[in-house]
C-alpha positions in Angstrom: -47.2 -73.6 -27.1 -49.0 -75.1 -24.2 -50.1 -72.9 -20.9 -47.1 -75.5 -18.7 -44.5 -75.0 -21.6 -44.9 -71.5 -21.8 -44.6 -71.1 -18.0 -41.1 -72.7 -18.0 -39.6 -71.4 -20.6 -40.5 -67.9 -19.7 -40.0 -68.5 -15.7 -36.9 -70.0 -14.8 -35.9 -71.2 -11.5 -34.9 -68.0 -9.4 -32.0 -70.3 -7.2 -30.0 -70.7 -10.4 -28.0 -67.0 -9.8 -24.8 -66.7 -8.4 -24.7 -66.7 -4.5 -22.9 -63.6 -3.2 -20.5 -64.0 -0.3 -22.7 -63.0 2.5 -25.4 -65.3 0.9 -23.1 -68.4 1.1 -22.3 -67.0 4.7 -26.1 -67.4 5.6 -26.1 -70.8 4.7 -23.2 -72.1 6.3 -24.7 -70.5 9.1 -28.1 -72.3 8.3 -26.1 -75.8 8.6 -24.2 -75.2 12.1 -27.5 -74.1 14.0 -29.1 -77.5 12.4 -25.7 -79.6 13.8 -26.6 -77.4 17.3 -30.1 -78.9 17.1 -31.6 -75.1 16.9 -34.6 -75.5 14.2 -34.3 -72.0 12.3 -37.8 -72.1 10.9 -39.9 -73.8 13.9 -43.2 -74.7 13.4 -44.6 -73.9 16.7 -46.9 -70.7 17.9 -45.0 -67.9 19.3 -47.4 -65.8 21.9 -46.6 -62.2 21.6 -48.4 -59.6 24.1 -46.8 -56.0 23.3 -45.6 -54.6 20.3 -42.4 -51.7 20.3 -44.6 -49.2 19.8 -47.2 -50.1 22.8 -44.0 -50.4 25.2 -42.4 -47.0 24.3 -46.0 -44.9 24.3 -46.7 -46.3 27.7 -43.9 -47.8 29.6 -43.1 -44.5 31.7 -46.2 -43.8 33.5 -47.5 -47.5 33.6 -44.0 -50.4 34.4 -45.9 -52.5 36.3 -47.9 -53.5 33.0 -44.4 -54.6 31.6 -42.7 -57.0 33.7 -43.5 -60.2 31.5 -43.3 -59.0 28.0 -43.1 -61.5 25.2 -42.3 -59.5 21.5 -41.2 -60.9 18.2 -39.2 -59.3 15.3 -36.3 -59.3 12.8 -33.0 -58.0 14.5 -32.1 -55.0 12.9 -28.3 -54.4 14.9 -26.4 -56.0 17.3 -23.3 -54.7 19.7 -21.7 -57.2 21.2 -19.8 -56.6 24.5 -18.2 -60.0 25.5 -21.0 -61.5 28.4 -23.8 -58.6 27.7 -24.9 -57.2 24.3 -27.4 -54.7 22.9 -29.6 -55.1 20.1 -32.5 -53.5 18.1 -35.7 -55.7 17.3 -38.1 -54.0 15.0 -42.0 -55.5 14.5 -44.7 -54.4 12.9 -44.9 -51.0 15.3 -41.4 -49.9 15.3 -38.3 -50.3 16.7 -36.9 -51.5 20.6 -33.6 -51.9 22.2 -33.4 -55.5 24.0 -30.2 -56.5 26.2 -29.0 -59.6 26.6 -26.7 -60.9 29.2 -25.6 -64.2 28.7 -26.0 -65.9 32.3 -29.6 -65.3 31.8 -30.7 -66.9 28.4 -28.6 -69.6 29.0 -28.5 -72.5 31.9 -25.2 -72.3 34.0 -24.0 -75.6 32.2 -25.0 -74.5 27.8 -24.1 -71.1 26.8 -25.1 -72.5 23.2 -27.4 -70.1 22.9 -25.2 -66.6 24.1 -21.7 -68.0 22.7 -22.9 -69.6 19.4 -26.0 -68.8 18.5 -26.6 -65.0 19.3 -23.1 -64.0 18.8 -22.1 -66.2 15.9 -24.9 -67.1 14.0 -27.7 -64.7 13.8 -27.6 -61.8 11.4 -29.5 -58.6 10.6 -32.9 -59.9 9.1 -33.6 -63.1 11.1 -36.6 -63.2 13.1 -36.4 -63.4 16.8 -38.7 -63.7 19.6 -37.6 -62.5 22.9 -39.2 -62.5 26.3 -38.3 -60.4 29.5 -39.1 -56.9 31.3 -39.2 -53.4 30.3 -36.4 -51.0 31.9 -34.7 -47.7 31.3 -31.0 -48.0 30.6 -29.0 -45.1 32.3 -28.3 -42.9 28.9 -32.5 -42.9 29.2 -33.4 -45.9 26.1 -36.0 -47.5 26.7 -35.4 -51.4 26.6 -36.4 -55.2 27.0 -33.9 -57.1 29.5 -34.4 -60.3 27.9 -34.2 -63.5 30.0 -35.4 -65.9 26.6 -34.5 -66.0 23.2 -35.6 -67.7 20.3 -35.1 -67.9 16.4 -38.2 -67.9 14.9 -37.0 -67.1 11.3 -33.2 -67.3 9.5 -33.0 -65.0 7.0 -30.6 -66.1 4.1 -30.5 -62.7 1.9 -28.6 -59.7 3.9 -31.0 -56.3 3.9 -29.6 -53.4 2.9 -27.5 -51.5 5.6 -29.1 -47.7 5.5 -27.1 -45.7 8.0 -27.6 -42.2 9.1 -24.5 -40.2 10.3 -24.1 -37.4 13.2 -25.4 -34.9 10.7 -28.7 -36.8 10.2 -27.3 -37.8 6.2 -27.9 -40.9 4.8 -26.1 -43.4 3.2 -26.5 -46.3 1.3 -30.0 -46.0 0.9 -32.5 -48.5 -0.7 -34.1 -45.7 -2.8 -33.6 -47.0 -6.8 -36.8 -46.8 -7.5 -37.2 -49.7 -9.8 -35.4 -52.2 -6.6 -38.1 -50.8 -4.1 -41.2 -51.5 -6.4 -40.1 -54.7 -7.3 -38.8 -55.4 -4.1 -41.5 -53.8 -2.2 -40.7 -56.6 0.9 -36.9 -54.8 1.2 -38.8 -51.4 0.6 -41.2 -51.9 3.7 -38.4 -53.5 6.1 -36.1 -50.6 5.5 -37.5 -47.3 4.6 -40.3 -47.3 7.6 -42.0 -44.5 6.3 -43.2 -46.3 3.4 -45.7 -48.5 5.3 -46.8 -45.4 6.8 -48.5 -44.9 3.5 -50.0 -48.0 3.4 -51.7 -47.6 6.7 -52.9 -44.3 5.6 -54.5 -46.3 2.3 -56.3 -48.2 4.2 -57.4 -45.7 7.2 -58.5 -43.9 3.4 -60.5 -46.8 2.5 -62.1 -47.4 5.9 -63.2 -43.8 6.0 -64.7 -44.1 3.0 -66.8 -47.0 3.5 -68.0 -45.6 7.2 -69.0 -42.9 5.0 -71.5 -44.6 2.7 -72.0 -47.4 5.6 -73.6 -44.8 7.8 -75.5 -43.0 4.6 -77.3 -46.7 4.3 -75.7 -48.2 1.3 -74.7 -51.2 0.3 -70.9 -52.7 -0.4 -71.4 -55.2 -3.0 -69.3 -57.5 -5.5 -69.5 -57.3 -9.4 -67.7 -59.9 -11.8 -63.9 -59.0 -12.6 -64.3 -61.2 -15.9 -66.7 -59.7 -18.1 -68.4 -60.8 -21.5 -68.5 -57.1 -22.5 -65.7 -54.8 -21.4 -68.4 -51.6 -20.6 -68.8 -48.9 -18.4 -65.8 -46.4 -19.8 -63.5 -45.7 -22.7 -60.6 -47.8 -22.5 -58.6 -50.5 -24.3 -59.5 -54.1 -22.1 -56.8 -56.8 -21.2 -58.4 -60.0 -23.4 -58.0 -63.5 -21.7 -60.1 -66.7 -22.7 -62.2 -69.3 -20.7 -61.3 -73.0 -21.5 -64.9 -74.5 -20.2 -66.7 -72.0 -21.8 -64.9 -71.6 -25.1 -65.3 -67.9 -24.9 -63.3 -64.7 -24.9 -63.6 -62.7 -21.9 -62.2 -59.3 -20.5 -60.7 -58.4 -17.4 -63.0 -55.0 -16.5 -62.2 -51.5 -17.0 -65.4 -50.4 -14.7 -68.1 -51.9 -13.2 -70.6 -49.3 -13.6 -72.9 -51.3 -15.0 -73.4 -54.1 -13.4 -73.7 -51.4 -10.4 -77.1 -49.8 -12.5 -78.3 -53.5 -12.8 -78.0 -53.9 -9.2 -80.6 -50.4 -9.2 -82.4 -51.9 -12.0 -82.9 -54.9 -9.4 -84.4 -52.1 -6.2 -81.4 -51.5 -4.4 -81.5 -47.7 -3.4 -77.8 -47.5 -3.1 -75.3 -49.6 -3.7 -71.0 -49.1 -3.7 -68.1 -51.1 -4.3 -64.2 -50.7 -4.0 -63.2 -52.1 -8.0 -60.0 -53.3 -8.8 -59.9 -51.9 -13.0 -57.3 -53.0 -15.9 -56.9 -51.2 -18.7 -54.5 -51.8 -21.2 -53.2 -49.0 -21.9 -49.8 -46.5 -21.2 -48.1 -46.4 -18.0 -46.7 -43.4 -16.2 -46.5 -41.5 -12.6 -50.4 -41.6 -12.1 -51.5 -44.9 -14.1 -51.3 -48.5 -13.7 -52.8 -50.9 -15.8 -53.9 -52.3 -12.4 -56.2 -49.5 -10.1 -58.3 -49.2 -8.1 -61.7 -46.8 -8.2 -64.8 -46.8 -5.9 -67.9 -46.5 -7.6 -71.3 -45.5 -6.0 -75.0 -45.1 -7.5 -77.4 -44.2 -5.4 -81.6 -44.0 -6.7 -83.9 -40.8 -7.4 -80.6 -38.4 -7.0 -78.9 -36.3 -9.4 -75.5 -34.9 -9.9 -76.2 -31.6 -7.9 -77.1 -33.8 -5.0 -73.8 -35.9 -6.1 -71.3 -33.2 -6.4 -72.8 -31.4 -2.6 -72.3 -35.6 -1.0 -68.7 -35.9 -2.9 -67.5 -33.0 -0.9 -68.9 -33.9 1.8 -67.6 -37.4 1.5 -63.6 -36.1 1.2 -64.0 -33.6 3.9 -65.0 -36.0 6.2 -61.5 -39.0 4.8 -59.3 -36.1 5.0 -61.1 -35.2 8.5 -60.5 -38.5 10.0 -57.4 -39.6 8.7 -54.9 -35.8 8.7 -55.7 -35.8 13.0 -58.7 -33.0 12.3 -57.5 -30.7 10.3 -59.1 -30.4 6.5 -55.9 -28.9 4.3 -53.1 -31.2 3.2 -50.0 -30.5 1.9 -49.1 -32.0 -1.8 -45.7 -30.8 -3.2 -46.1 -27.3 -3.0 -49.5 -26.6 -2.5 -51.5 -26.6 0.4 -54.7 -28.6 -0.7 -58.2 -27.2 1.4 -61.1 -30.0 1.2 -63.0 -28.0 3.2 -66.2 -27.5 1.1 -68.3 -26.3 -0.4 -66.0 -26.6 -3.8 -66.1 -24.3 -6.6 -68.0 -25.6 -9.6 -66.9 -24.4 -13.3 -68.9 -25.5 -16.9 -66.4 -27.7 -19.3 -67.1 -24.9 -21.5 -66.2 -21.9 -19.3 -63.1 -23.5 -18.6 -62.3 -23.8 -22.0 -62.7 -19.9 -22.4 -61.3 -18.7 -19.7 -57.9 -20.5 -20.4 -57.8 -20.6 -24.0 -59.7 -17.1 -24.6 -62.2 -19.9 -27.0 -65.7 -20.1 -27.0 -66.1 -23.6 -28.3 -69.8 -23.8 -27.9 -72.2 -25.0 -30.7 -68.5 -26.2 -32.8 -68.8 -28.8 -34.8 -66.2 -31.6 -35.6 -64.1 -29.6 -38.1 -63.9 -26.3 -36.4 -63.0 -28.0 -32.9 -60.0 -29.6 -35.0 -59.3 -25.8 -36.4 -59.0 -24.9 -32.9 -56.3 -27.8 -32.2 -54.2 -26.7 -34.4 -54.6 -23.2 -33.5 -53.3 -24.5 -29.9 -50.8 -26.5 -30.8 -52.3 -29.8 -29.9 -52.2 -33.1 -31.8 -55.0 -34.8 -33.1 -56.0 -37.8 -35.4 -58.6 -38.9 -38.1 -59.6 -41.1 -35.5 -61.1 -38.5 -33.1 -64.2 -37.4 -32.5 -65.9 -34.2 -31.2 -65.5 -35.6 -27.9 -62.3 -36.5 -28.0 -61.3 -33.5 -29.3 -62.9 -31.5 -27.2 -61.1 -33.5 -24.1 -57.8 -33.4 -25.6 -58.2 -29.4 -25.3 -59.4 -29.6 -21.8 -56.5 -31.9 -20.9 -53.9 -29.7 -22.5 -55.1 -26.1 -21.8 -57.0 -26.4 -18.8 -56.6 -29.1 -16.5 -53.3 -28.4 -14.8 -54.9 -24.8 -13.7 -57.5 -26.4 -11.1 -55.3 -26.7 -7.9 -58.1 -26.6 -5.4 -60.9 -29.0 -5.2 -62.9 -27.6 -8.3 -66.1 -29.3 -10.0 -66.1 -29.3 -13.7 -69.4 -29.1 -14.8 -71.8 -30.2 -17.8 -69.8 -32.3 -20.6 -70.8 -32.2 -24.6 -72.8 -35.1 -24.7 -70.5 -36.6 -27.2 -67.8 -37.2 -24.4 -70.7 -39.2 -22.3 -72.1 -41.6 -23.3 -73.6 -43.6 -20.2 -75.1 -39.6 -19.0 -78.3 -38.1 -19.3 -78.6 -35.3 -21.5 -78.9 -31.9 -19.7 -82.5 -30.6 -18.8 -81.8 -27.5 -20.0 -79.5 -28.2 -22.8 -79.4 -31.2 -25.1 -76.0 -30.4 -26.8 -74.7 -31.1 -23.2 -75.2 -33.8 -20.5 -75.8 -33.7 -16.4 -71.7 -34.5 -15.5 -69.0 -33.9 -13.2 -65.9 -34.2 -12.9 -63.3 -33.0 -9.3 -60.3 -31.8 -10.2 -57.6 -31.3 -7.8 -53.9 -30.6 -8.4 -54.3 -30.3 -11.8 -55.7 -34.0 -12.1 -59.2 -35.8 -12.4 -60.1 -37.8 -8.8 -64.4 -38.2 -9.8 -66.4 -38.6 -12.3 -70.2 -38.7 -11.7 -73.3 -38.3 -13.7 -77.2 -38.0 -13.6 -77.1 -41.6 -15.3 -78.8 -42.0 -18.8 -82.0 -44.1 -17.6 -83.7 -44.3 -20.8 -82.5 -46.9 -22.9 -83.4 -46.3 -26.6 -81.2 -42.6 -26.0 -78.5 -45.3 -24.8 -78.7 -47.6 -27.8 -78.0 -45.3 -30.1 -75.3 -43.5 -28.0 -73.8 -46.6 -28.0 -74.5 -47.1 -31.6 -72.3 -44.0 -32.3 -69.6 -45.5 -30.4 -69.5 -48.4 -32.5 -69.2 -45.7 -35.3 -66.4 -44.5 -33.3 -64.6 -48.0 -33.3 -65.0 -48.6 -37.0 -63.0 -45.2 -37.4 -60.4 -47.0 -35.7 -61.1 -45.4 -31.5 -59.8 -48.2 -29.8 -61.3 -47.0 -26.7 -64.7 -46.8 -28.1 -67.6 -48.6 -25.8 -68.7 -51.3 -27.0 -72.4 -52.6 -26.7 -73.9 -54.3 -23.7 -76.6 -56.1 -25.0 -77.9 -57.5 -21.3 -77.2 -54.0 -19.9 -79.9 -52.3 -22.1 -82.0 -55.3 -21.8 -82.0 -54.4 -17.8 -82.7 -50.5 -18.8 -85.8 -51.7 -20.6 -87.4 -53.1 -17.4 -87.1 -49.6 -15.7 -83.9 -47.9 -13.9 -85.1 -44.8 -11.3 -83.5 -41.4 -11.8 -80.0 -42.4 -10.8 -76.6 -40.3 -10.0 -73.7 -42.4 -10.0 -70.0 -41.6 -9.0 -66.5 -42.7 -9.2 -63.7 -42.0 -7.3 -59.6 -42.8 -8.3 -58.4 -44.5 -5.1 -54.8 -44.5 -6.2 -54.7 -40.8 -7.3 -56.8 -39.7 -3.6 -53.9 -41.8 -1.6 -51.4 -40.2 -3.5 -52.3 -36.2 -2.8 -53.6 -37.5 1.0 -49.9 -39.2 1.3 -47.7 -36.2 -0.3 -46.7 -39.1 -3.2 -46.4 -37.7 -6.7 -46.0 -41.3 -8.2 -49.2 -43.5 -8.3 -46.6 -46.2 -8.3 -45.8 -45.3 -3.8 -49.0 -45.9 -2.7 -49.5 -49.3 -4.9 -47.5 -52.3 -3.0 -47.3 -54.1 -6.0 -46.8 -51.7 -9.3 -46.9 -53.3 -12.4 -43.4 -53.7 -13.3 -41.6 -54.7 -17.0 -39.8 -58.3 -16.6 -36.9 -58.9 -14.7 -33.5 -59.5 -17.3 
């Protein structure tokens, strides 16, 4: 089937469902402002000058800055009281009461635009731009006493109606959450403290980037279609290019393009990366994510983990007002460093009373089944020592905590540990029982990484789909020379959620991956 036939038979027109009443209401509405020669989607520039938000933090000790205020909006109520009327405009900011008195937006000879228009044919939703001055009614609201009016917008789908009774309960809320991440544009308009968390991402994000900005390192770009799906173990989405004739994968990390980049003499270099992996779904993953990745030259991961926490002390510094502890669910989350920093292998021990070191393959399985936990023939050491780590130990590390010092089977882009080959120079945070970094002293010396790639191709043939496969270029750029290195990566997604209080990665996405609309 061609690309165009596949598109309509699996896309169908979205108009071709049954109007509901209101809907057909909206349109009929639609036609009489056209026959009253009122354009409901004009084409022209609306100037606004304040926002709500601007006019309620400010109006008291400063009126004279609001007697010529120009604000635009969807109307979000109306009470109608014959000549003079209250309503509630809500932008970008927040809500504002506006009154509007008919003698004043209309000319003594048309009240078209009081009797028809803003009475009869407007409707929660549409977008409105008004224009007047700022006064206090006498029940003390802050308000705009409009003297112009204008639809900017007509919307032809009613909102939900969320009310809120004298006891502060709510009713009729848009909270299903399947409706509000596939409708995140209802979600947003709605239930206001939802784009809170998405101002909060991105105050997050900035942050971040002053951060490494100010430490002298470089934001770059890397390719989001790669010939080689590298730089972590994880199953890639597969697409093909037409031109070239040649499969390509949409990345699951960009860590190496970043090495090439300090192959090439940057010192440091960072990027925010939107991944895809194709794998399971659930409250913390996406196939769509995003993860910052930084590598910066002649460091190690001592001197990573000490910048890390300095790096989140300083987000959650800037962005929770100046305070350093957050509260996630129950817990009260401290970033104020330094962290505590625990071996993979002391972990292990202390919460499974096993002392795993120097196992081989068949004894770490023994020690799955000993614990309950599930394994396959398809399992390595590494994975099977992860799989005890995520079951036995993870969920224990509540405050910031470094894990320290990974078998070297479970790294393969990490340089083995100076004082212990069996083991390599790696970190991972974990906080609230959940991985947010991963960093390493980075494997520099590329016949070491052939043939740790070489064993995950061993790996793959025993059927790991999540295996690394091997980047042919990337070793080719190793061979020229890579400095010491220490490179880390931070989950974006999973930081927003504990810095928001969310417990699904799928609130602080805008746009989670959803199964197709029936």
């Amino acid at each position: 089937m061609s690309e165009a036939n596949y598109l309509r038979a699996n896309f169908k027109d979205e108009m071709t469902h049954e109007l509901s009443e209101q809907e057909i209401q909206r349109r009929e509405k639609l036609g009489q402002l056209r026959e009253l020669g009122v354009d409901p989607y004009p084409a022209d520039l609306y100037e606004v000058n304040v926002t709500a938000a601007d006019i309620k933090e400010n109006y008291e000790r400063a009126k004279l800055d609001y007697k010529n205020v120009s604000i635009a909006g969807r109307l979000m109520s109306q009470r109608i009281m014959g000549k003079a009327s209250f309503g509630e405009i809500m932008d970008h900011s927040g809500r504002i009461q506006i009154y509007v008195n008919r003698d004043e937006i209309c000319p003594e000879e048309d009240k078209t635009m009081y009797n028809n228009v803003w009475k009869k044919l407007l409707d929660m939703g549409d977008f409105i731009g008004v224009k007047g001055y700022v006064f206090t009614t006498q029940v003390g609201e802050i308000s705009i006493h409009v003297t112009e009016l204008k639809l900017l917008s007509k919307s032809l789908k009613p909102l939900p109606v969320v009310k809120t009774d004298a006891d502060g309960k709510v009713h009729d809320a848009f909270s299903d959450p399947e409706q509000r991440y596939r409708q995140r544009y209802v979600d947003l308009v709605v239930n206001e403290k939802v784009k809170g968390t998405f101002v909060k991402r991105t105050k997050i994000i900035n942050a971040m980037r002053e951060f490494f900005n100010n430490s002298g390192y470089l934001e770059v770009d890397t390719p989001v279609l790669q010939p080689i799906p590298g730089g972590a173990a994880a199953r890639p989405f597969i697409t093909h290019h037409n031109a070239l004739d040649m499969p390509l994968y949409l990345r699951i990390a960009n860590e190496l393009y970043l090495k090439r980049l300090i192959v090439g003499g940057f010192d440091g270099v960072y990027e925010f990366s939107r991944n895809f992996r194709n794998e399971g779904m659930d409250r913390t993953h996406n196939p769509e994510f995003t993860v910052m990745e930084i590598y910066v030259a002649y460091k190690d991961y001592n001197w990573m983990m000490d910048y890390t926490e300095a790096m989140l002390e300083h987000v959650v510094f800037r962005v929770n007002n100046g305070e350093t502890s957050v509260q996630l669910g129950e817990n009260l989350i401290d970033f104020k460093r330094p962290f505590p920093r625990v071996t993979m292998y002391e972990a292990i021990k202390q919460y499974t009373g096993v002392d795993i070191s120097g196992m081989d393959e068949e004894q770490l399985r023994g020690v799955c089944k000993d614990l309950g936990i599930h394994t396959d023939k398809s399992m390595g050491k590494g994975k099977l020592i992860d799989e005890i780590f995520g079951e036995k130990c993870e969920k224990n590390f509540i405050q910031p905590t470094f894990i320290t010092d990974y078998p070297i089977e479970m790294s393969p882009l990490c340089k083995r540990h100076r004082n212990n080959p069996d083991l390599t120079e790696r970190f991972e945070l974990m906080i609230n029982g959940k991985e947010i970094a991963n960093a390493y002293s980075e494997l520099n010396d590329p016949i070491d990484q052939r043939a740790r790639f070489e064993e995950q191709l061993k790996l793959m043939d025993r059927g790991d789909d999540e295996a690394m496969f091997i980047d042919q270029d990337f070793l080719r750029s190793l061979e020229y020379g890579m400095p010491p290195t220490s490179g880390m990566g931070i989950g974006v997604d999973r930081l927003v959620m504990m810095l928001t209080n969310n417990s699904s990665i799928q609130e602080v996405l805008l746009f989670p991956q959803m199964r197709k609309e029936v």
